[in-house]
C-alpha positions as CSV (number, residue, x, y, z in Angstrom):
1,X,-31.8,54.7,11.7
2,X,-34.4,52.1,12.4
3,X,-34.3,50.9,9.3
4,X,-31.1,50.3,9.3
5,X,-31.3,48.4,12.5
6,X,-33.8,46.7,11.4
7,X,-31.7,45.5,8.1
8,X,-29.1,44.6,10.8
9,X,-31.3,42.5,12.5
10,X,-32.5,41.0,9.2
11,X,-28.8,39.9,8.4
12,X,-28.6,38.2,12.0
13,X,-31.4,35.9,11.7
14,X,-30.0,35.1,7.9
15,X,-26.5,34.2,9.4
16,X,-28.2,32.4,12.5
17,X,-30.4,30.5,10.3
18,X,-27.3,29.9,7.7
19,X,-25.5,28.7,11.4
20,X,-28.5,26.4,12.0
21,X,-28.4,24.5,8.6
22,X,-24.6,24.0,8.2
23,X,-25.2,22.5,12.0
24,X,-28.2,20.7,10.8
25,X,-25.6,19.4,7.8
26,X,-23.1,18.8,9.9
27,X,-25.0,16.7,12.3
28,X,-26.9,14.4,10.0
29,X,-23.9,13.8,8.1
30,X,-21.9,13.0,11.1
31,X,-24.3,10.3,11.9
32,X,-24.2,9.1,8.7
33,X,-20.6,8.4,8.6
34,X,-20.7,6.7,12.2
35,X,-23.4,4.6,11.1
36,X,-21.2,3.5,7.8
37,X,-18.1,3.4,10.6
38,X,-20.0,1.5,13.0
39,X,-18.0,-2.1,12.4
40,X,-15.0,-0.9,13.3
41,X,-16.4,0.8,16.5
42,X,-17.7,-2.9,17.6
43,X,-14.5,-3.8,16.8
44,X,-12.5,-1.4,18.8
45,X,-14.9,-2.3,21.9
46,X,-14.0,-5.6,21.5
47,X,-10.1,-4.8,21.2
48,X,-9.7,-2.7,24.4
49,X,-11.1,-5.0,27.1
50,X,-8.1,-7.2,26.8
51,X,-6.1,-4.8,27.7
52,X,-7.3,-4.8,31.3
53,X,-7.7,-9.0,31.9
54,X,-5.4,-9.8,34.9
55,X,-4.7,-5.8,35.9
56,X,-5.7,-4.8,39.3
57,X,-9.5,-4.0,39.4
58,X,-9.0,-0.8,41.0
59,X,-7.0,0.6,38.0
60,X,-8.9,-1.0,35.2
61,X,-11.0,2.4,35.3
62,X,-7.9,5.0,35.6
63,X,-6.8,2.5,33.0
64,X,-9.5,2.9,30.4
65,X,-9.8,6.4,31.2
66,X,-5.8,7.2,29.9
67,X,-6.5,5.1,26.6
68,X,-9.7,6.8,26.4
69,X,-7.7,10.5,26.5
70,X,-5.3,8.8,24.1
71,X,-7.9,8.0,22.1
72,X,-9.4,11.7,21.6
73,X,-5.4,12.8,20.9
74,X,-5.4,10.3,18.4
75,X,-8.3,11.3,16.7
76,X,-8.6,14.6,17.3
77,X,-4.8,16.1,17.4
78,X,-3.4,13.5,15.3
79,X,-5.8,12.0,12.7
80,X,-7.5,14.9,12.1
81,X,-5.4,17.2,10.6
82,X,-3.6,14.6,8.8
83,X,-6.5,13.3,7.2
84,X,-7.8,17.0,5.9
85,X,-4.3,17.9,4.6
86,X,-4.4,14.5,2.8
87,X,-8.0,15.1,1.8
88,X,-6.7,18.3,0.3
89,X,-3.5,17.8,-1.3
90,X,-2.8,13.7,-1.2
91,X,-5.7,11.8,-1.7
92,X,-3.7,9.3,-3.0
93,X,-1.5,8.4,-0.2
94,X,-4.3,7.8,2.4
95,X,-5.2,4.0,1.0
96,X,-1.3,3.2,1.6
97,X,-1.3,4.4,5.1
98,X,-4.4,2.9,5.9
99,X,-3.0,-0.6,4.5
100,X,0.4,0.2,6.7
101,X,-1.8,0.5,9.9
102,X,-3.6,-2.6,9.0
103,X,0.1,-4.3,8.4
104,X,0.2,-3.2,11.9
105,X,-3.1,-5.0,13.7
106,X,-2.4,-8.2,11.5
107,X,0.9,-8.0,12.9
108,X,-0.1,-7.2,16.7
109,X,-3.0,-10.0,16.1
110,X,-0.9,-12.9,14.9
111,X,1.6,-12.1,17.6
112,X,-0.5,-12.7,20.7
113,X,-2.0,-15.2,19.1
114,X,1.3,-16.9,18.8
115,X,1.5,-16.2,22.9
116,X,-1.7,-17.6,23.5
117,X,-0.4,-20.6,22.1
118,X,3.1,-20.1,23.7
119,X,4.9,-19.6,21.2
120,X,6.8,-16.7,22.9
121,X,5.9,-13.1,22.8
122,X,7.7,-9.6,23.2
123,X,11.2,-10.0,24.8
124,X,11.0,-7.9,27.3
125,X,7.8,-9.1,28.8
126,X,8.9,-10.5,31.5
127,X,11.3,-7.4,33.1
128,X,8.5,-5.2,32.4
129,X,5.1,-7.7,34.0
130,X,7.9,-7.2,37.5
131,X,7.0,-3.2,37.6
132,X,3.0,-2.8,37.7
133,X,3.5,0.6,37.2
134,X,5.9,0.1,33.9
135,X,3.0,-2.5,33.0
136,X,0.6,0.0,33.4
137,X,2.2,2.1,31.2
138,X,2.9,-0.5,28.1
139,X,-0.6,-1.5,28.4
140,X,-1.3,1.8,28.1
141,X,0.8,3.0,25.4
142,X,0.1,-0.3,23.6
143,X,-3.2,0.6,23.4
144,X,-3.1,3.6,22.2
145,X,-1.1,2.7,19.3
146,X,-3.7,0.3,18.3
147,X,-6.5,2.7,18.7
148,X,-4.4,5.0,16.5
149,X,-5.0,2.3,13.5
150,X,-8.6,1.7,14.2
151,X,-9.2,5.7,14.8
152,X,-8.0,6.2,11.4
153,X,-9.8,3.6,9.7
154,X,-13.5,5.5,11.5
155,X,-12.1,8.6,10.4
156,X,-11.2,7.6,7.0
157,X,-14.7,6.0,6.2
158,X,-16.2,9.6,7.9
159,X,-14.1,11.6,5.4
160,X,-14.9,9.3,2.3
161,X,-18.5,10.0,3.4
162,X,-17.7,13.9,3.2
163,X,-15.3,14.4,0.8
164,X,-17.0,16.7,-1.3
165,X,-18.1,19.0,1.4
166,X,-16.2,21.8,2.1
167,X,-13.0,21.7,4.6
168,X,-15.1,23.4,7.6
169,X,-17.8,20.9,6.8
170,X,-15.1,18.3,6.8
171,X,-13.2,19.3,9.8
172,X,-16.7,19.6,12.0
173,X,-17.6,15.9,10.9
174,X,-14.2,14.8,11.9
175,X,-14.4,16.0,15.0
176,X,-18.0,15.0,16.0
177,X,-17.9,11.8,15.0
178,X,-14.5,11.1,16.6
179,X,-15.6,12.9,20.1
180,X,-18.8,10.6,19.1
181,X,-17.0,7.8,18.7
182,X,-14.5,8.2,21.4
183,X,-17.4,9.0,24.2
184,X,-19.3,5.8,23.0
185,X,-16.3,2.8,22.8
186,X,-15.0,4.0,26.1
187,X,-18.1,4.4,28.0
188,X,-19.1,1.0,27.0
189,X,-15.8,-0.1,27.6
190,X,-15.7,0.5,31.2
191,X,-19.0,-0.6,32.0
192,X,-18.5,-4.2,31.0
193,X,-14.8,-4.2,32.9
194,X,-16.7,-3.0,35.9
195,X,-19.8,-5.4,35.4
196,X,-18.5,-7.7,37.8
197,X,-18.6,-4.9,40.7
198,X,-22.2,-4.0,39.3
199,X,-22.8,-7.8,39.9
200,X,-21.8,-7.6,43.8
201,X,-23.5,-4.8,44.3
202,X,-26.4,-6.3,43.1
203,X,-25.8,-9.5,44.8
204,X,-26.1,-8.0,48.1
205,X,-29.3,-6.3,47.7
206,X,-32.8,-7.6,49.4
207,X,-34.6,-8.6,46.4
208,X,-34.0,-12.9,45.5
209,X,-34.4,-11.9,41.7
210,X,-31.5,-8.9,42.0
211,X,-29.3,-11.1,43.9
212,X,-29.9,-14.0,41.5
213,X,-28.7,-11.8,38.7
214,X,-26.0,-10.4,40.5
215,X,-24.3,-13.4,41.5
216,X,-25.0,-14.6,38.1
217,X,-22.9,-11.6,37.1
218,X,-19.9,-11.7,39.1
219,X,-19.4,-15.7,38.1
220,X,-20.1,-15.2,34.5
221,X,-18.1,-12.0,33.5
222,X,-14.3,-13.8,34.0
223,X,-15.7,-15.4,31.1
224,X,-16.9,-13.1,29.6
225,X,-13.5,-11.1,30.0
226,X,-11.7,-14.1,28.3
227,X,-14.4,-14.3,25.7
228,X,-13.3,-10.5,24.8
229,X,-9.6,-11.1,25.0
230,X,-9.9,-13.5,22.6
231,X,-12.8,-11.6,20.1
232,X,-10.4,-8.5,20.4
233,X,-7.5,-10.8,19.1
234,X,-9.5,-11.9,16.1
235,X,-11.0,-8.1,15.9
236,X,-7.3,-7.4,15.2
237,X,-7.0,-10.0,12.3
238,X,-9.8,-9.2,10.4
239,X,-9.7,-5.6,10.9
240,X,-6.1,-5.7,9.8
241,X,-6.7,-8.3,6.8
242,X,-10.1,-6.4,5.4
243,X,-8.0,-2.8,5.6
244,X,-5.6,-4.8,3.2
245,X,-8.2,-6.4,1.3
246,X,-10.2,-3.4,0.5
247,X,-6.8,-1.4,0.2
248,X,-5.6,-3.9,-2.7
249,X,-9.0,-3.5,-4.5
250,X,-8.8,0.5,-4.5
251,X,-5.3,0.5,-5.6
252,X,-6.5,-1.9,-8.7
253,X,-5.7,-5.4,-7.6
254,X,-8.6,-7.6,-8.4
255,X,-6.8,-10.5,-6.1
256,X,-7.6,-11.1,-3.7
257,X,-10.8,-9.3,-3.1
258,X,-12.7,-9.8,-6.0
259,X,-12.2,-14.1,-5.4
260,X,-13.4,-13.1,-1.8
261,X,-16.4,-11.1,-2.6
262,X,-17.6,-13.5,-5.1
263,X,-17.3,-16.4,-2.4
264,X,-19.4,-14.1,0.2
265,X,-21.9,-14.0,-2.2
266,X,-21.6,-17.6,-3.1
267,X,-22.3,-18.4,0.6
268,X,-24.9,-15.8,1.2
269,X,-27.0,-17.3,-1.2
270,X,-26.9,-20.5,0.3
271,X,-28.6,-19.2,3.2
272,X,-31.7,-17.2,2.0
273,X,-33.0,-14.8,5.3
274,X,-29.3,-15.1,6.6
275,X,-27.1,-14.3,3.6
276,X,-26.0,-10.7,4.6
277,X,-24.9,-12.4,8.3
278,X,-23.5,-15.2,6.3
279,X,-22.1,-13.0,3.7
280,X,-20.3,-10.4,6.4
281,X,-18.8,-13.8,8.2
282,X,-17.6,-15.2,5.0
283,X,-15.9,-11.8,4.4
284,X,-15.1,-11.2,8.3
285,X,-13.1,-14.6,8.0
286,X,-11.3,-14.1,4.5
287,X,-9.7,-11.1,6.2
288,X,-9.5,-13.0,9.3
289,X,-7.4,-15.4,7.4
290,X,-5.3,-12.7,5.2
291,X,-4.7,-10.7,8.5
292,X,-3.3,-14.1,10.1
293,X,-0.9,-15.0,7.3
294,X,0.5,-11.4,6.6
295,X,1.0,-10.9,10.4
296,X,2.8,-14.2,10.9
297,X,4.9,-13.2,8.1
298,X,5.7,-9.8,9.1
299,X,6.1,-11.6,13.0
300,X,8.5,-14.5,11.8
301,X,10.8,-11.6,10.3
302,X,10.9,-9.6,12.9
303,X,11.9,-12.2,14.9
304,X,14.1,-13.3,12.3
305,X,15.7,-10.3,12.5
306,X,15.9,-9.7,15.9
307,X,18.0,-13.4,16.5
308,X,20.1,-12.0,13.9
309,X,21.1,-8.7,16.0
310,X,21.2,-10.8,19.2
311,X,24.0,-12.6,17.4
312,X,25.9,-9.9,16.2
313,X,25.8,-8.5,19.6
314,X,27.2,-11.8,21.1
């Protein structure tokens, strides 16, 4: 009888140590795929502070915290499954998706940059900006429709990291690095929406140096707020356009990726230390560029379109 126990105890510790190295796996491979997805996070944490410029400060929290929970039903509920069902059975069709998400942001981009330049905008913009709680909810629903893209693209460059692992293994990555992920975009999110209260604070403490800083704060993060609105903008654009670009090259097409990585490497070399910045902005504005002219094409039929249908109805 001891013995056996003993056995029994034996097979524990193998299955707790078995536990301990898929863990082990698990981890360090998650943080390898967040590291490789890291690009789009800056991006996405550049995207969702416009969201909140010119909303009440007291809901810009309660604001970030919905698209936050949006995000984790995104990645987790949504994208998840998706992805290890494609994995499994479609690998094929996740490069088209990818490109119809980036369609999407290029789309999204080239449209509010149009605004900005007031060129119009969504038609019912104006009904809706009336209702702060209808606002409240576009912003928020718009939002999480354009974390849905950007969750997929992290999630996509996770599972290409992974895709030889087993589906647990898989699954577990998916899930850390989008918690991960999630946890780390929001949370810095909020913090620089709410800097500006972090400057009064400070502004009204004893110390000449802290109040220095804090008023220094509270003037300098309305633009810092605009400087977001319009990075997350751009964010869109190239996001969108480099999906498309790097889309196009896996499904064969040499143009126009292979002119564009030649030309990043063209410039880096002009710039010796700096040619993997310079190279990255070369290639950050190529897509940039491609995200602006597919957007303003898919935005000039759409609107196309919709004068159409507004005639018919007439």
């Amino acid at each position: 009888m001891p013995s056996g126990l003993i056995a029994l105890l034996d097979d524990v510790a193998g299955i707790a140590k078995l536990a301990a190295a898929s863990l082990d796996d698990v981890g360090a491979a998650a943080g390898k795929a967040s590291t490789k997805a890291a690009g789009v996070v800056v991006d996405d944490a550049a995207v969702t502070p416009r969201y909140v410029v010119g909303l009440s400060p007291s809901r810009e929290l309660p604001i970030i915290s919905k698209i936050a929970l949006g995000s984790f039903r995104n990645k987790l509920i949504f994208i998840l499954p998706v992805a290890l069902v494609l994995s499994a059975f479609a690998p094929w069709a996740i490069t088209p998706i990818l490109m119809c998400g980036g369609t999407y942001l290029c789309f999204e981009g080239a449209e509010k940059l149009l605004e900005a330049m007031g060129h119009g905008g969504h038609e019912d913009a104006a009904p809706v900006a009336r209702d702060a709680a209808a606002l409240e909810k576009t912003t928020v629903s718009g939002a999480v429709r354009t974390d849905l893209i950007l969750s997929a693209e992290i999630m996509a460059i996770a599972l290409a990291d992974v895709a030889a692992q087993p589906i647990l293994t898989q699954a577990a990555v998916l899930a850390v690095v989008g918690i991960a992920m999630t946890v780390v975009v929001y949370g810095a999110v909020g913090l620089i929406v709410k800097m500006d209260d972090i400057g009064l604070h400070l502004a009204q403490r004893p110390n000449g140096g802290v109040r220095a800083l804090g008023r220094g704060l509270v003037k300098g993060m309305p633009m810092v707020m605009s400087a977001l609105s319009a990075i997350g903008t751009a964010a869109m654009l190239w996001v969108g356009g480099g999906i498309l670009l790097h889309g196009s090259h896996t499904l064969g097409l040499h143009w126009p990726a292979v002119p564009v990585e030649h030309l990043s490497h063209a410039v880096g070399a002009l710039f010796g230390p700096l040619a993997g910045v310079m190279s990255w902005l070369t290639t950050a504005v190529a897509s940039a560029v491609i995200g602006l002219i597919v957007g303003g094409v898919v935005v000039l039929v759409l609107h196309q379109v919709s004068r159409l249908r507004s005639k018919e109805s007439h």
